[in-house]
N, C-alpha and C positions, 0 to 999 in steps of 0.2 A: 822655597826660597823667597827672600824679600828683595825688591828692590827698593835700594834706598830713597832715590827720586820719588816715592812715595809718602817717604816718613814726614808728617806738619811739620813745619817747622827749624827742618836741618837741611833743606837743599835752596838751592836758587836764590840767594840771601846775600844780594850784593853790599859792600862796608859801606862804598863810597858812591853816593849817588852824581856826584856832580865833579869836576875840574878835573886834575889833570893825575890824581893820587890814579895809581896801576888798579884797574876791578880785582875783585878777589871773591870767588862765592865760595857758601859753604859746600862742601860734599857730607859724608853720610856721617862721619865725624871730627870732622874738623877743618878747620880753613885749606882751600890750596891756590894759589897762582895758576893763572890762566890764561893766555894768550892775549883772546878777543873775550867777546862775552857770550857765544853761542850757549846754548843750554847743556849744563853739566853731563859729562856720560854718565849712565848708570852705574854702582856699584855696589856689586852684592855681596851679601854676607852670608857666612857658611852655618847660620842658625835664623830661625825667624825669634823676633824681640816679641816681648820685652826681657826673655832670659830662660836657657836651653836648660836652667839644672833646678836642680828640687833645691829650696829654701833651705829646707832640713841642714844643709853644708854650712860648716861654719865661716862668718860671713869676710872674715880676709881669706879664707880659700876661694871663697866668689870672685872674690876682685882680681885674685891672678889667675883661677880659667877666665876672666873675663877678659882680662889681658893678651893672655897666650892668644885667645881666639878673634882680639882686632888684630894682633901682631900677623897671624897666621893668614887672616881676611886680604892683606896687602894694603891697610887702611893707614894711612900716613899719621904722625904726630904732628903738625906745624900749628902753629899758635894763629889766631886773630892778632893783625894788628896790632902793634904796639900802643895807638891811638884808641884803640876802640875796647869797650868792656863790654862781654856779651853774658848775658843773664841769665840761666836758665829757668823761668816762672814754671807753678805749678799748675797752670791753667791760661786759657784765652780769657784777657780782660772782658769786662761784659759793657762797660762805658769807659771813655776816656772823659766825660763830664764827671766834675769831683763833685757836684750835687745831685746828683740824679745815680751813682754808684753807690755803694754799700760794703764791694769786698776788700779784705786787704790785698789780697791780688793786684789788684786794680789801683790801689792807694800809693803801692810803693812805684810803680810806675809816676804815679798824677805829682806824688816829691820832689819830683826831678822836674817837673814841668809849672809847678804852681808854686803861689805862696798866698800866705794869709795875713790879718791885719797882725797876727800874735801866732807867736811858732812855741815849740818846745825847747826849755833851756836845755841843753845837752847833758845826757844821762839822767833826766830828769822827766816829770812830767808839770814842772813848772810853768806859767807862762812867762814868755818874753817878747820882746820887739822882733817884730814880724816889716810887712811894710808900714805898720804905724810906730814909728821913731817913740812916741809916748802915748800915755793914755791919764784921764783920770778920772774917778770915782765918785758923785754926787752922795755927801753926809748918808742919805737914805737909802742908798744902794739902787737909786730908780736910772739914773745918767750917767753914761761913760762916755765921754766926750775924749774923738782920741785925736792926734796931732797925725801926717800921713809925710811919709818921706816924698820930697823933690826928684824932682829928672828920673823917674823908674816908668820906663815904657813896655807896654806886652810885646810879644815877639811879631806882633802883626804890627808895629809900628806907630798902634795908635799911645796914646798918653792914659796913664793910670792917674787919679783922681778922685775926689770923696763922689763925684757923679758914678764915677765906675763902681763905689763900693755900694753906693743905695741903689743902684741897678742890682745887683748881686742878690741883696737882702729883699728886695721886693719882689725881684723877679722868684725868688721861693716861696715866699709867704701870702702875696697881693693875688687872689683868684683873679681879677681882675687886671694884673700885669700884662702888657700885649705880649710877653715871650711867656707866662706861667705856661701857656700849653707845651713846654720844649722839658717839661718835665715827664714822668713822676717826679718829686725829691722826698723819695724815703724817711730824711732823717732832718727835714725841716722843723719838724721838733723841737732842733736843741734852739731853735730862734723864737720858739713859738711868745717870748715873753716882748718880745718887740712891739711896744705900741706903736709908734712913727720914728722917721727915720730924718736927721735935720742938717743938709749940708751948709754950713756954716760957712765957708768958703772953699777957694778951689783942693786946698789941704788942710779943710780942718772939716771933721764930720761928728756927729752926737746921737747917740742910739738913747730912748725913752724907752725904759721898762714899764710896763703894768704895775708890776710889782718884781719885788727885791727878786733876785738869780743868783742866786751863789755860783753856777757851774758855767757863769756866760764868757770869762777870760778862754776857758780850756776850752769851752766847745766854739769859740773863734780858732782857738788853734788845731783843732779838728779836723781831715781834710773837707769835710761838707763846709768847710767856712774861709777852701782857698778863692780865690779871688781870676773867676771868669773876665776873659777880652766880652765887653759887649759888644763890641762889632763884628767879632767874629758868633756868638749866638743870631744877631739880628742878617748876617750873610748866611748861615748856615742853621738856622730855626731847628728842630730837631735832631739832625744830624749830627750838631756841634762837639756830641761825644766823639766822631768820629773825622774832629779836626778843632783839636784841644788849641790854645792861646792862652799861655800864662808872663810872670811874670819871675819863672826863677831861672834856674843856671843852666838848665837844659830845653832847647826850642821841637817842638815835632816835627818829622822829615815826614813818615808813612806809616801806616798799617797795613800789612797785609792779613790779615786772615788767617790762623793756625800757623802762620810763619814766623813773623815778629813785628814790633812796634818798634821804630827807629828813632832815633834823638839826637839832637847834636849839640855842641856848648853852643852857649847864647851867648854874642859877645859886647849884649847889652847893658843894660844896671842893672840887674836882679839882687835883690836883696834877701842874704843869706849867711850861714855861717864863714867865716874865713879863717887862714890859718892863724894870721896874727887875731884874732878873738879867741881861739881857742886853746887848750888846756894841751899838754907832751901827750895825753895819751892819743888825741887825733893823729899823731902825724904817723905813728904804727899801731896798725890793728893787733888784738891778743892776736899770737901765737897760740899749737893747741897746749901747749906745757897753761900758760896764763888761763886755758877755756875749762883744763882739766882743774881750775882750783877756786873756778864761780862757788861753790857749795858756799863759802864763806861771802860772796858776794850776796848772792840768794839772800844769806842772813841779813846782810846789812837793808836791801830790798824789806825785806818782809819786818823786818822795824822803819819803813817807812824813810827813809835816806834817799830814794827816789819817786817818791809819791807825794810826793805835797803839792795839792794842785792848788790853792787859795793861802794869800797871806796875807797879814796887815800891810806887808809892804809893795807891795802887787796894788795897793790902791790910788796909790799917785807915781805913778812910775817916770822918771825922769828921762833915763835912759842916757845919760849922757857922756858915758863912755864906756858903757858893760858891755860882756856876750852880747851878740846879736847890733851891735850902734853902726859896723862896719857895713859899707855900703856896696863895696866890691867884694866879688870871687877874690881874685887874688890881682896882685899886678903884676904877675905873669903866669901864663898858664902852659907853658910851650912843654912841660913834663907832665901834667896833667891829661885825664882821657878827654876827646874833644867827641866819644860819640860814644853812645849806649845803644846796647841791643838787647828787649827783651825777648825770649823764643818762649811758646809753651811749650813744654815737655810733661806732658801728663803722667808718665809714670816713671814712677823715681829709681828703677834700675836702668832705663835708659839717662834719667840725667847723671847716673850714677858713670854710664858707658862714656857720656858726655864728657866727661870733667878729667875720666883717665884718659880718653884720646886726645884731647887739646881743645874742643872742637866749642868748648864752653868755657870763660873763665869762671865763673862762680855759680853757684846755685841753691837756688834755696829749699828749704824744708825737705831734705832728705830723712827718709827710715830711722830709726833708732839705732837699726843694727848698722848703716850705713855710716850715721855720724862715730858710733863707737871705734868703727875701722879705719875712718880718716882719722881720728884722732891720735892714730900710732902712725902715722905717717909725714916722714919731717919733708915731703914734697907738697901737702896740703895747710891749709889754717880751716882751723874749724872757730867761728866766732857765736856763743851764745848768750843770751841774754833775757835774764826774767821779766815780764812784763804783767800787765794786767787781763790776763787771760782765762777765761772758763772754761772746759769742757764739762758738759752735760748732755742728760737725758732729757727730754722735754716730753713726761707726761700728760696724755688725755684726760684733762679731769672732769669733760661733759659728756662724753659717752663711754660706751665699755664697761669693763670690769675694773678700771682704773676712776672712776667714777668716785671710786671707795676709797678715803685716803689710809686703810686700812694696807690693801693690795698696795698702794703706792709703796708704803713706807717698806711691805715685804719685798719689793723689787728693790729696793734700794738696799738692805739687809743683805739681800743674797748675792750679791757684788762685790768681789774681792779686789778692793781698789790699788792695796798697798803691791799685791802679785802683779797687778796692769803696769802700776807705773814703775817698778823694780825691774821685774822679768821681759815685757812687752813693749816697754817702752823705752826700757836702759837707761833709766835716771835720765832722760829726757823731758820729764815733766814729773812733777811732785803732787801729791794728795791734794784735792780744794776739798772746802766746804762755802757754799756759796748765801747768799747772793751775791755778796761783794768780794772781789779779788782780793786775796791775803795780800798785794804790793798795797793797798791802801789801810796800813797799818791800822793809823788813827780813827778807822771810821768801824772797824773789825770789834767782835766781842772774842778775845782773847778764849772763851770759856766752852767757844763752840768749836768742835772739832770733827774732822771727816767721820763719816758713818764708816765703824767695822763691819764686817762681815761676825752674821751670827744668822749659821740655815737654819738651828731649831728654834728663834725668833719668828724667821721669815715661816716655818711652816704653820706653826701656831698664829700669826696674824692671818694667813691666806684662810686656815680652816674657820676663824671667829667671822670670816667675811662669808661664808658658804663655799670656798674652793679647796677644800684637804683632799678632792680628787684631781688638783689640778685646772689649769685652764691656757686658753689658747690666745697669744697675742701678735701682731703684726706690728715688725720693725723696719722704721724707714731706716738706712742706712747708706751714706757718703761715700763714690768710691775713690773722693780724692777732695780737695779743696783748701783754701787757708785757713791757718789754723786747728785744722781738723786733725793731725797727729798721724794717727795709724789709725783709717776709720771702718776699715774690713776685718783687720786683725781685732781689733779693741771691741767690735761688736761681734766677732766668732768667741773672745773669750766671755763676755756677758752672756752671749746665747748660752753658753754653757754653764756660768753660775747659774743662771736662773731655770735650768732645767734640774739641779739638782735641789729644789725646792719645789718643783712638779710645775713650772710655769713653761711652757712649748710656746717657741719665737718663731712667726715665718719672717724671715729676711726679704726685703725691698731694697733693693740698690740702685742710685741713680748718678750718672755722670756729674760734677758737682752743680753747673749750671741749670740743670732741671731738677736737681737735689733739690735748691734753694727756691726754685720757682714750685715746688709740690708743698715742701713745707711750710714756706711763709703764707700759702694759701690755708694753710690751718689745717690742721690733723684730720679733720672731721669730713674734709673736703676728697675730691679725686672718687674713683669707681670702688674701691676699696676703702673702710674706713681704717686710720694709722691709730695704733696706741700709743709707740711712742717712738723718738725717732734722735738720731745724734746731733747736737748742735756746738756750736764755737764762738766763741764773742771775744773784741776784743776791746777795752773802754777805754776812757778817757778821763773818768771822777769817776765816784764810787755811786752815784745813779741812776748816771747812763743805762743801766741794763735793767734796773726794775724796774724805770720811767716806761724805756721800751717795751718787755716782754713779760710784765705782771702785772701791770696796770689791769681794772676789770674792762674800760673802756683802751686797752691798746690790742685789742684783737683784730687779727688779719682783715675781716671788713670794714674796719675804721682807721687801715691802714698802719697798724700795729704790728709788732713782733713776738704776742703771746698766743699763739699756736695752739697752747693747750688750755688755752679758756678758761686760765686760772682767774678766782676774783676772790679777794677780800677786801672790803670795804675799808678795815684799821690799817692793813697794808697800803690803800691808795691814798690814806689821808697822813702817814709819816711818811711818805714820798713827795707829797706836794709840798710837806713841810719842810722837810729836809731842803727840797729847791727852792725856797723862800727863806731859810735862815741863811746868812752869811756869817755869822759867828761860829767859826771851826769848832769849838769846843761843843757848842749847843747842837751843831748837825751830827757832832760825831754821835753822842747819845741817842740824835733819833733813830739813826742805821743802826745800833747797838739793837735796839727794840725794835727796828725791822726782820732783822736775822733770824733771830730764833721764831717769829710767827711763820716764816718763809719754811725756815729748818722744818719745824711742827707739819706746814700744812705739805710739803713734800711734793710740789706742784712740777719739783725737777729732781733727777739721781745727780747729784756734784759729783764729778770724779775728779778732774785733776787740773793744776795748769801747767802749761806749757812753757819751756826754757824754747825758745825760737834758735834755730841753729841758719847757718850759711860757713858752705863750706869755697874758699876756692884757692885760688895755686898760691904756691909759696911767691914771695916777691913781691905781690898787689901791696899796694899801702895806702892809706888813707881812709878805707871803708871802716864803717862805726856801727854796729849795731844798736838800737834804742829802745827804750823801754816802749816807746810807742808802737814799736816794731815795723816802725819806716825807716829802711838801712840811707844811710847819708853817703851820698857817691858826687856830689861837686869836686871832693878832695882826693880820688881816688885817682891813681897813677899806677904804671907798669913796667918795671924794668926793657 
């Protein structure tokens, strides 16, 4: 037996921390009233989680024993709050600092608490007025001199300002900054072209490139590029992840630890999307009838309709009454949610358990088989949305027998990618070939396509390498994390292509937290050496990921993301080049001729990308899913 007072996350989880609103904690699934606030009684359930039947059952048979047996347990249905939207995450944030984080985890929470000089036009991956009302473009592409909105204060009171924003940018970049040591920041990179930084006045600021950036609009709008309370870093020096100060439409209350991360509307200036800026489709989320007929969206995605991240008109941006000009939330919010709640729930038959008791309204990155079964249910909305996502293998190309990009290409061969994402994944995610996400149309060579599956390929390339007897490899393996799909299932079914070509995988699997802390240390690292191991990305432009993780110089000791120590030397010089042209048509040809060297040298297995799903109750209105795959909840409401 379990007791539920046990389970992270779903007990002891008061809505309302303050005034005179009635406490309400959670129990084991789902809200209930309570007198006083003494500590929840225990209640047990008559199976231990995360789920008493064999897979093998077809999976809306799951969902009604699952049923029968809360119903059975005495475990109440009552809902959260009318005011409150509780969130099921797939993990414990690892920062609440959005420069010093890395997951989307992490990200979609820091949305709701931050903003940037420049955000994402909606359904798009364009940039737009963020907190800087305008921006404009120096002839040579070296100066963006940007304009900054009036009266936007952080939720600690103090005043937003071009001082607050070259604190931001220095305190990541400046070794020398008195707060630099409140980092790491990861992905200080996308800034790295910053010569100096010129505040111009109290609302006008001017960034100096080195040299030309093409991808500097989008990776402002990045969340490594929302916009920190300096007062609250220089109160709280390190910690600061763990008492965030932004400037959007949701303020931090608490963190607790495996329980949840609490928020409440800010009833400040945050500037943000609002209803009057936006388009009829904000004001209702697809339904699953609308989710079941993306295939057609997909297409329009993968001709680029949501991917254009640079334009000639992005270079002097006015801003004078577009998306994004409005300065308020709304001018009234009293139907709106006034509090978020995000819970980790690491395994997704319990958030599954979650979502049928009450006890969660939404959730994210469910199963395959999970979404397919909400999707026939006119109690749920399932919302999906193609973005720019990779899954891959991230092969050892410095030691081992992957050393050989012979064996590579055989591993890659003997992978049945179209069974994974058909069978395994339920049309949840579609075939890649990488480096660049098929949503970045314009920058794709039409001509390169996913690797089939061909074993007597793969056995003929392993025997010209010395291995027609076989050989033995060690897999890292995710047993949960963002973006990572189905990362036990999706690595049981490779272990098994690649054994019918004589290659034997021992499996390594790590919670995702120390997943990402083993890997990003480099394959070559740890007491066992890794050959190859499952990874997820999710970008921003289309160079985002070879800057990071192919670079010959972005290896894990120079604080890199290429793992597997790939290096070509023509590969790092049309990356740099690509980051230095801004003429869209001229960068599209250099990624054209990155591709296929990347294809050839096979330094990763491309398998697929990801349709990002969130399922939650019928009624909710206002949530949007985004190609960025930071769902938008300022507008979200609850009958």
């Amino acid at each position: 037996m379990m007791d539920c007072s046990d389970r992270k996350g779903l007990s002891n989880l008061p809505v309302k921390a303050q005034g005179a609103v009635p406490l309400r904690k959670m129990n084991c699934l789902g809200f209930r009233r309570v007198a006083a606030a003494p500590a929840p009684l225990p209640l047990s359930l008559p199976f231990p989680f995360p789920f008493p039947f064999p897979l093998s059952l077809p999976f809306p048979l799951l969902l009604l024993l699952l049923l029968l047996l809360l119903i059975a347990s005495g475990c109440e249905r009552p809902q959260p709050p009318a005011d409150t939207l509780v969130i099921a995450q797939i993990a414990e944030p690892r920062s609440l600092d959005p420069q010093v984080t890395t997951a989307l985890n992490d990200f979609r929470i820091l949305s709701n608490i931050f903003e940037g000089l420049v955000r994402y036009q909606p359904g798009t991956l364009d940039p737009a007025p963020g907190l800087a009302e305008r921006w404009q473009i120096s002839d040579d592409g070296r100066v963006y001199s940007f304009w900054l909105r009036a009266g936007v204060h952080f939720h600690d009171g103090t005043r937003f300002d071009a001082e607050a924003v070259r604190f931001n940018f220095e305190r990541m970049l400046d070794p020398n900054h008195p707060y630099h040591d409140t980092g790491p920041f990861p992905l200080a990179s996308f800034y790295s072209a910053i010569a100096s930084i010129e505040v111009l006045d109290t609302l006008r600021i001017r960034f100096h490139l080195d040299e030309p950036f093409a991808p500097f609009l989008s990776n402002l709008a990045y969340p490594t590029g929302f916009i920190v309370s300096p007062a609250s870093v220089k109160r709280w020096g390190r910690a600061v992840g763990q008492h965030p100060s932004g400037t959007g439409p949701f303020r931090f209350v608490d963190w607790r630890p495996g329980e949840r991360v609490q928020l409440e509307r800010f009833d400040g200036d945050p500037v943000r999307l609002h209803a009057d800026a936006l388009d009829s489709r904000y004001a209702d989320p697809l339904d699953s009838r609308q989710a079941n007929a993306l295939d057609s969206r997909h297409g329009d995605a993968l001709n680029g309709r949501h991917a254009k991240v640079e334009a000639d008109s992005d270079r002097n941006n006015t801003a004078a009454e577009p998306v994004g000009s409005v300065s308020k939330h709304s001018t009234s919010t009293e139907s709106l949610v006034q509090r978020l709640i995000f819970t980790p729930i690491t395994d997704p038959m319990t958030r599954v358990a979650e979502l049928l008791a009450g006890g969660v309204d939404l959730a994210m990155e469910l199963s395959p088989d999970n979404i397919a079964a909400f999707r026939e249910r006119p109690d749920f909305q399932v919302l999906e949305e193609i973005g720019p996502h990779l899954w891959f293998l991230i092969l050892n190309t410095r030691e081992g027998p992957l050393r050989d990009r012979r064996v590579r290409h055989a591993v890659r061969l003997a992978i049945d990618i179209p069974t994974i994402t058909r069978d395994l994944l339920r049309g949840t995610a579609v075939p890649a070939v990488g480096p660049i996400p098929a949503v970045f149309a314009w920058a794709t060579d039409p001509a390169l396509k996913p690797v089939r599956q061909d074993l007597p390929a793969a056995r003929r390339l392993l025997a010209e390498a010395g291995y027609g007897d076989g050989l033995a490899l060690n897999f890292l393996v995710a047993q949960g994390g963002s973006g990572m799909l189905a990362p036990v299932q999706m690595a049981a079914a490779i272990q098994g292509d690649l054994a019918r070509v004589g290659i034997r995988t021992k499996i390594h699997s790590y919670e995702w937290n120390a997943y990402l802390a083993r890997v990003n240390a480099g394959l070559d690292r740890g007491r066992e050496r890794a050959d190859l191991a499952e990874m997820a990305w999710m970008t921003n432009n289309p160079e985002t990921l070879p800057y990071l993780a192919l670079r010959c110089d972005a290896v894990p000791q120079q604080g890199g993301f290429n793992s597997g120590y790939y290096c070509n030397p023509k590969v790092d010089q049309l990356i740099e080049r690509a980051r230095r042209t801004t003429d869209r048509d001229a960068r599209a040809q250099l990624f054209r001729e990155l591709a296929p060297l990347v294809h050839e040298d096979a330094p990763w297995a491309v398998i697929a990308s990801w349709r990002q799903n969130l399922v939650m109750r019928a009624g909710i209105r206002g949530v949007q899913l985004e190609p960025s795959f930071l769902p938008l909840l300022d507008r979200a409401s609850k009958p």
